[in-house]
N, C-alpha and C positions, 0 to 999 in steps of 0.2 A: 738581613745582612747577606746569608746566602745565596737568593736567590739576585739581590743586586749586582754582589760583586764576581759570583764561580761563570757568568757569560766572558768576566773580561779575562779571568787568564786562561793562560795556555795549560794545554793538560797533564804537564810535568810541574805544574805549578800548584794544582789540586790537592794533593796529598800533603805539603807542607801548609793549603790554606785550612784542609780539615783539621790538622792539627792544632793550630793554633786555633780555631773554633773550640777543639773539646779540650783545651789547658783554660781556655775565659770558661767555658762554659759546661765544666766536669760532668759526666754523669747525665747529662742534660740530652734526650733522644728528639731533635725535631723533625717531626714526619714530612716527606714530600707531600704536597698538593697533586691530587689525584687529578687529569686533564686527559681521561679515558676517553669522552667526548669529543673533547679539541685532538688528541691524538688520532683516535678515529678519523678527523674530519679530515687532518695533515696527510694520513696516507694515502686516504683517497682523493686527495687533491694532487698527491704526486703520481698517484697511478692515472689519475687520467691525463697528464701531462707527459705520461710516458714516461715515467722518471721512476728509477727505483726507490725504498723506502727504508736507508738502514738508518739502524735506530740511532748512531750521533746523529745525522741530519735533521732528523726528528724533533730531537732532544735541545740543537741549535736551533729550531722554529719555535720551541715551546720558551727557553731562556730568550730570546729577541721580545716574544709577548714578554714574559715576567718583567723585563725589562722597561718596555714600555711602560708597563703600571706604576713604576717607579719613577720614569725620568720622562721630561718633551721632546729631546730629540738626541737620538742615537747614530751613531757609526758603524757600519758594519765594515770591516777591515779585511784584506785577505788578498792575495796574488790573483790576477785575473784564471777565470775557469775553476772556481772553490766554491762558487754556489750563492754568492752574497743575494745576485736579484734574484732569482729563486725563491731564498728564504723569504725576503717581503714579500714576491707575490702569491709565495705558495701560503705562508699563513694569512694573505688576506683575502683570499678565496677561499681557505678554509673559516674563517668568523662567518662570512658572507653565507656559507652550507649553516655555520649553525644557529645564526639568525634567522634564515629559511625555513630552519626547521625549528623555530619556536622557542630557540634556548633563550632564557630570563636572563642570564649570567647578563650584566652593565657591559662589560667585555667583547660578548660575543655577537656585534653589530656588523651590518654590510660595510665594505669599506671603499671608497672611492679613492682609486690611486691616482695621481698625477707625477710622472715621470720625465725628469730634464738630464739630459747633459750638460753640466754649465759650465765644460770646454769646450762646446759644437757650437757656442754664441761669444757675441762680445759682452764686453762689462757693461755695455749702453745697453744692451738686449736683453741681460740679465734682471739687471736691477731695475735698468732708465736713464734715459739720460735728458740734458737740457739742449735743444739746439741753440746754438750760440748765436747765429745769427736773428732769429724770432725770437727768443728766450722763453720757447715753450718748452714745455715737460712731456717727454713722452715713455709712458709706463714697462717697466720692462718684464719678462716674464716671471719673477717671481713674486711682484706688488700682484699682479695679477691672480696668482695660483692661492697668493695669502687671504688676501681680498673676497674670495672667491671661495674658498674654506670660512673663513670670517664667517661669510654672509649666508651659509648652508648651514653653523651651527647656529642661527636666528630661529626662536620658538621657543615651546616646554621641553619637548622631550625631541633631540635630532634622530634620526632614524640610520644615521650612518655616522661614519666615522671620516678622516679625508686628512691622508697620510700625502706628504711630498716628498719625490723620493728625488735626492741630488744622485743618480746614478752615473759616476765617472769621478779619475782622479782629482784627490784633494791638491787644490792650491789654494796659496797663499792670500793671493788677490781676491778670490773669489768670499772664500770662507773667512776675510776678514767682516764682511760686511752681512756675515750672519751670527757675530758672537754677540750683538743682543737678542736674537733669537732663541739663540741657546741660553744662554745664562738667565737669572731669574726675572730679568725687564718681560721678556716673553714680546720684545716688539720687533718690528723687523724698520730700520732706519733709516732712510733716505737721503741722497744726493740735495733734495728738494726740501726737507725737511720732515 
């Protein structure tokens, strides 16, 4: 419950959710998950990126994983220059170090990032569209990225991971035609069918 929900508030918001954590759950000490490793792996993925290492940023890389564990597809929220593509790319070079270096953890896999702005395209280029006049189908960039992750987790065991990141303003238009992705269909729905 903690670790699902303490990513989405804000941090004046904390201390009334601990609370109401230890009124349900009196007396009750649940320890943090030690992520010495993955922490390890986060700073030095910001030092080589030239980016300093204070420990909230950290600590929002480590809840973005926890996160994941939890849910298929997250939002990262914030005022442009706050760090949002960062945190994905900086935790997913850090799995990537500790896949490298041998860690077991299910978690800790290479991870292949694909990156769109899906306001730098039209809605045709995005999803697809039908030319009107031929009445063909032509695929748009995210059938494609889906498709394409689809077909990379094929096998026993994938060897990576393959994260699609919508990085740029939420609209309407766009992000209507990904709430069955989100929600638990897990499909992504077509113009075409």
């Amino acid at each position: 419950m903690r670790d699902s929900n303490v990513p989405k508030f804000l941090e004046h918001d904390l201390p009334l959710f601990d609370g109401i954590v230890e009124d349900l759950f009196p007396g009750v000490d649940v320890p943090f998950i030690d992520y010495g490793k993955l922490q390890v792996a986060i700073e030095h993925q910001l030092r080589l990126a030239k980016l300093q290492t204070p420990p909230k940023f950290v600590k929002k890389i480590i809840q973005l994983l926890e996160t994941m564990m939890v849910r298929h597809g997250i939002m990262l929220v914030g005022v442009t220059g706050t760090g949002k593509t960062t945190c994905g790319t900086v935790l997913s070079r850090a799995l990537r170090e500790l896949a490298e270096a041998g860690s077991e953890d299910p978690w800790h896999k290479s991870v292949h990032l694909d990156t769109l702005n899906p306001k730098s395209v039209t809605m045709g280029e995005l999803f697809g569209e039908t030319n009107l006049l031929t009445n063909e189908w032509t695929e748009g960039l995210v059938s494609k990225l889906v498709k394409d992750a689809v077909g990379a987790l094929e096998g026993d065991k994938p060897t990576e991971k393959r994260w699609i990141n919508f990085d740029g303003p939420v609209d309407a238009l766009w992000i209507e035609n990904m709430n069955t992705v989100l929600d638990d269909n897990k499909t992504l729905c077509l113009a075409n069918g």
